[in-house]
KOLMAR-650806 format. One record per residue (C-alpha): x, y, z; residue in one letter. Coordinates in pm, whole numbers, plus 50000, padded with zeros to 5 digits. Layout:
<nodes>
XYZA;...
</nodes>
This chain:
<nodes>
242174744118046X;240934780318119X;238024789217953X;238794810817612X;237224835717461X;237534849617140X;235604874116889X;234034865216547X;233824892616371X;231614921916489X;229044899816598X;230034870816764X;231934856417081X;233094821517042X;233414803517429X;235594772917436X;235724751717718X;238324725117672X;240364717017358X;238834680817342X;235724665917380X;234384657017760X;231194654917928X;232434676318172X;233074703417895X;229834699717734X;228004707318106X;230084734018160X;229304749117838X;225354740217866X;225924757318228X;226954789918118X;224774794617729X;221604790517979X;223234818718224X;224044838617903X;219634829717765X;218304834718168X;220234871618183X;218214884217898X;220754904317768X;219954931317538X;221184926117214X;221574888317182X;220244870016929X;221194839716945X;222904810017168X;224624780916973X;225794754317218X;228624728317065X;230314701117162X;232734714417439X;232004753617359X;229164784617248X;229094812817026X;226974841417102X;225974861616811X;224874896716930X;223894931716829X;226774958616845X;224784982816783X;222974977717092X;225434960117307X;229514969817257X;231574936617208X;233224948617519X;230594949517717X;229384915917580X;232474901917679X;232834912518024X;229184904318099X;230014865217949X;232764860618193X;230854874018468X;228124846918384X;230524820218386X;231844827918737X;227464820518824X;227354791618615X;230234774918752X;228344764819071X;225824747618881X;225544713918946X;226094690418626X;222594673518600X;219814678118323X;216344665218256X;216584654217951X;215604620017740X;216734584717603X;215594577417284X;215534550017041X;216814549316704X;216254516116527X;219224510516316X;219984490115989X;223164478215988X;225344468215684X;221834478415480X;222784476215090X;222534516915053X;225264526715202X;227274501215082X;226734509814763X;227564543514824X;230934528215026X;231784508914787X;231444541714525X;233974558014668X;236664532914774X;239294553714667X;239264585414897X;239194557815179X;242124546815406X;241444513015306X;240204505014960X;240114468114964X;237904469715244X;234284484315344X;234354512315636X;233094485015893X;235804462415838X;238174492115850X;236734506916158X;236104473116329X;240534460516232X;241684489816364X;239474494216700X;240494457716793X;237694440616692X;238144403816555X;234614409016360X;232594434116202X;229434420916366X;231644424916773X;232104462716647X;228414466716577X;227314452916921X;229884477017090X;228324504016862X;225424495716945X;225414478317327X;225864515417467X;224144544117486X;224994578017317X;225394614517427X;223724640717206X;226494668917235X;225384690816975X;223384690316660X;224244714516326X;226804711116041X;223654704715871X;220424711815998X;218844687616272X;222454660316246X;223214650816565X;226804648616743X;227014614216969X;229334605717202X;229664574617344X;228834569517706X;231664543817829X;235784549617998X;237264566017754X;239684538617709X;236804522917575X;235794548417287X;235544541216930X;237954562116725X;237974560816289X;239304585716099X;237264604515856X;237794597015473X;240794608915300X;238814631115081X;235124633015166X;232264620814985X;230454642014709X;227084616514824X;225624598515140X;222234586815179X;219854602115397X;219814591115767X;223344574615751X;224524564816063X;228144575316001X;231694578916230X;234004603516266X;236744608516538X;235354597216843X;231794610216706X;228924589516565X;225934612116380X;223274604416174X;223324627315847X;219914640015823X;219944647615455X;221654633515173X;224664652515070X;228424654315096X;230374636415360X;233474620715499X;232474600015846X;232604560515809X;229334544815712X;228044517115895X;224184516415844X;220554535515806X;218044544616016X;214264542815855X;213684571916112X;213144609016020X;215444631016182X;214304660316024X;211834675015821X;211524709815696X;207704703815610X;206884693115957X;204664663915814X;206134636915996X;203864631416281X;206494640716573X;207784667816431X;204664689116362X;205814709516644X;209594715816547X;211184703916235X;214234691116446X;213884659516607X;217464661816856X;218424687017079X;221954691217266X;221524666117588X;219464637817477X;220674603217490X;220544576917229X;220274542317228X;220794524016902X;219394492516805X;219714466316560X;216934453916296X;216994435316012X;215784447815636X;211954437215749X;211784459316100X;213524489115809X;211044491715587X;207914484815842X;209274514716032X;209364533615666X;205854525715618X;204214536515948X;206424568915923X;204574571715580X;201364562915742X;201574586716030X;201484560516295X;205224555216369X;206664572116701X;210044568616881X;210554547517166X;211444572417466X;211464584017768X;212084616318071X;215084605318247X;217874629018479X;221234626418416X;223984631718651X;227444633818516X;228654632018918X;226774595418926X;227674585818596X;231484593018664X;231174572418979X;229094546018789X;228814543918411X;227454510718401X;224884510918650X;223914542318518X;223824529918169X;221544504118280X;219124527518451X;218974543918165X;218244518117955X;215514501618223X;213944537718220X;213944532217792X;212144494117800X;209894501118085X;208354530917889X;
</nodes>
């Protein structure tokens, strides 16, 4: 697909790179919002990277839209030479699977589901193939995750799964979404897992918790004094697994101020993970452990 662009407004350009979801979208689109932030242009004011596009919001008054669009596809013709490999991190989030919160709140609202006799991890794991709930956690889980883009709310992060792509989940959203979900849901939607980082409204497929602050407007938690959210468009996530002791230990040393993430600085290269995803999976997790 060409790249597409297209006014919001007075203020905003809206760049879209593909019409679904790839890796190879999201680079491009990282590629050319740091062009658009290393040109300095007068009159921006802000860069919002997405999942496979960017808006730019600018300044008519000091920049014509015109202008702003000619200089944006000038940009992309430099960014497209730029090869698809970040510094970024792996982090991981400890997660609490089939934890009785968001069951409850599953079980609450059983009838804007696709499947009412049924909890959203038996739906999700029937209809991806799965002969058991606890096979479609470990596949949830066994891989590591793509941060694409975090908003919708403030500091929830997109995830896409790093395997084929014949090997991607895919659930549905509800029917009709939820008027509650509890805070730090690890939820599904299309091919996207998140993790909601407030409670509030919502219609992805609930399959656990994390005891893990994602974001905090206060800036209390201990590693997020400097920035009040945690993800940022590039990071990778590994999930894992723990059981209702490992939840609320993690709950009180987050309380404490002595809890911090498992992580580490790793490069990734979308040219070597094309030509490799498993081995590069399993640096990635080596780099993770050995930290």
């Amino acid at each position: 697909m060409k790249t597409r662009y297209t006014f919001g407004g007075d203020e905003h350009i809206f760049v879209e790179m593909d019409d679904e979801m790839s890796l190879e979208a999201f680079f491009k689109a990282i590629a050319i919002s740091k062009a658009v932030k290393d040109a300095k242009i007068d009159g921006v004011t802000e860069i919002l990277p997405a999942n496979a596009s960017f808006e730019v919001r600018f300044n008519p008054d000091v920049i014509h839209p015109d202008t702003m669009m000619a200089r944006l596809k000038e940009l992309e013709g430099t960014a497209s030479s730029a090869e698809p490999r970040m510094q970024t991190r792996i982090i991981e989030i400890p997660v609490y699977y089939q934890d009785p919160w968001t069951h409850e709140t599953v079980m609450r609202f059983r009838e804007r589901h696709q499947d009412p006799s049924g909890t959203d991890l038996e739906y999700a794991a029937r209809i991806n193939g799965f002969d058991s709930v606890e096979s479609f956690i470990e596949a949830h889980h066994a891989q590591p995750w793509f941060v694409s883009m975090v908003g919708f709310v403030s500091g929830l992060p997109f995830l896409y799964q790093l395997v084929e792509r014949e090997k991607q989940i895919e659930v549905p959203k509800y029917l009709r979404p939820r008027t509650d979900t509890p805070k730090l849901t690890v939820g599904y939607g299309g091919c996207f897992s998140c993790i909601y980082s407030v409670r509030g409204a919502g219609g992805y497929q609930m399959f656990g918790i994390t005891p893990m602050p994602i974001f905090d407007p206060q800036q209390e938690v201990t590693y997020l004094k400097d920035f009040m959210v945690f993800f940022r468009p590039g990071d990778i996530v590994k999930f894992s697994p723990i059981t209702r002791e490992e939840h609320d230990r993690i709950v009180a040393e987050v309380e404490a101020g002595t809890y911090e993430p498992r992580m580490a600085e790793v490069t990734f290269d979308l040219d070597a993970f094309n030509a490799d995803m498993t081995g590069t999976n399993d640096r990635l997790m080596e780099a993770l452990h050995g930290n």
